[in-house]
C-alpha positions in Angstrom: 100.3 87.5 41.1 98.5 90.6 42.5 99.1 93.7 41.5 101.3 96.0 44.3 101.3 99.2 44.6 104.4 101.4 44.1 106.8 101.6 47.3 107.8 105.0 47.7 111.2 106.2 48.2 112.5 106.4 52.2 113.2 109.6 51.9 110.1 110.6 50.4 107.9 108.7 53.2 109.9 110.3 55.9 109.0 114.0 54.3 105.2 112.9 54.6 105.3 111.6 57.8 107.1 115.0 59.0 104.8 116.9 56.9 101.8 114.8 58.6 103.1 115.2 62.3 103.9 119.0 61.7 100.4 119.5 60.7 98.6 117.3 63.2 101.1 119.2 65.8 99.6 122.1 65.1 96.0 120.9 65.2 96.0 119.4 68.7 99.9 120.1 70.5 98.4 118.6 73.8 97.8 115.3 72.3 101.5 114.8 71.7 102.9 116.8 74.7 100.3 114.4 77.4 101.5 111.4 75.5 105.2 112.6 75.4 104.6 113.0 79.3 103.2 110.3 79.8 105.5 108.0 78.4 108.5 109.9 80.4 106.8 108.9 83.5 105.9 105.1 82.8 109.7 104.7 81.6 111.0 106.6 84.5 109.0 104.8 87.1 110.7 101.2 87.4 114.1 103.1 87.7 113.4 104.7 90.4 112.2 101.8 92.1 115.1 100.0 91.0 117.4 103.1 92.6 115.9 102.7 95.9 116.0 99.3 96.3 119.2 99.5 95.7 119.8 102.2 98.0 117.9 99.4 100.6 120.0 96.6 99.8 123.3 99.0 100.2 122.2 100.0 103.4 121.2 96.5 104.6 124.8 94.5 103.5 126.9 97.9 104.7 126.1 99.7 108.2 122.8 98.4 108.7 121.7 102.0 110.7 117.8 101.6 111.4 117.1 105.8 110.9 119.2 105.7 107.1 117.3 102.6 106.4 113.6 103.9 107.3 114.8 107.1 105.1 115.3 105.0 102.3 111.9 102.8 102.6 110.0 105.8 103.2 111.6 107.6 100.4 110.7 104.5 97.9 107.4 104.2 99.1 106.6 108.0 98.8 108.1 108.5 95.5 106.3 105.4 94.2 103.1 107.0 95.7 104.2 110.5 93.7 104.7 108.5 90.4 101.3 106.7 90.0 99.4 109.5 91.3 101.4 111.5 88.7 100.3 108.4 86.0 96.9 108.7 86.8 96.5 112.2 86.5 98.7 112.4 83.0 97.0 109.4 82.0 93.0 111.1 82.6 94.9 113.9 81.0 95.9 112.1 77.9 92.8 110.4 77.5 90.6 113.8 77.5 92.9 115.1 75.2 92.5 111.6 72.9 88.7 112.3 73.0 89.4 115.9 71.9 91.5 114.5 69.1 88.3 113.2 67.6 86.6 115.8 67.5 89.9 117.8 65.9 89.8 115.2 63.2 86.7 115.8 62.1 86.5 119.3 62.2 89.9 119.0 59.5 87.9 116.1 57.2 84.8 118.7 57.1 86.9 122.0 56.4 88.5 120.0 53.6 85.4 119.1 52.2 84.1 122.4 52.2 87.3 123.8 50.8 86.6 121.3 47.3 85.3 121.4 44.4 81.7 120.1 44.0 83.1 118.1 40.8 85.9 116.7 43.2 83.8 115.9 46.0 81.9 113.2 43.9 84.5 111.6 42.1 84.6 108.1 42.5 88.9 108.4 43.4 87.9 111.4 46.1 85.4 108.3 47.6 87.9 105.7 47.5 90.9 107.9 49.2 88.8 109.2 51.4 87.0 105.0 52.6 
């Protein structure tokens, strides 16, 4: 059998993924807050269309009034207009801030370099974690 490596504790993975997503939250804050946003609005979206056409169908089996039921097709159609023009803007958003990301993460490999020892820096384990 191969050889596998050590699990670590749940506990102790949770701590490093906390540790890790403190960090990188300090780094680059818009990266999580445009992706955080734009997930709101992509789950949000088919509710609301869901609302109004509920709102149609209600209006349609009950009193049937033309001026209610143009309110409530105008008001689906406008706020499905307001929610993908919101999407594409967050989304341009989020991917400017991805692109910045990259930049952010090299900056933070190259500060830790610089911050080693030359002995460490050409060890064959500093190579390996690092690949």
């Amino acid at each position: 059998m191969a050889d596998k490596k050590p699990q670590l504790p749940l506990l102790q993975s949770l701590r490093l993924h906390a540790r890790a997503f403190a960090f990188l939250y300090r780094q680059v804050p818009m990266v999580f807050l445009s992706t955080t946003v734009l997930a709101a609005i992509v789950a949000v979206r088919p509710y609301v269309t869901i609302y109004f056409s509920a709102r149609i169908i209600d209006e349609l089996s009950g009193n049937r009034d033309p001026q209610r039921l143009m309110m409530w097709i105008l008001l689906a159609l406008g706020s499905a207009l307001v929610l993908s023009l919101l999407r594409a803007i967050v989304q341009k958003w989020k991917n400017t801030r991805n692109v910045a990301w990259w930049f952010h993460e090299q900056l933070i490999y190259t500060r830790k370099w610089l911050d080693m020892d030359y002995c460490d820096v050409e060890s064959a384990e500093t190579g390996k974690l690092y690949d």
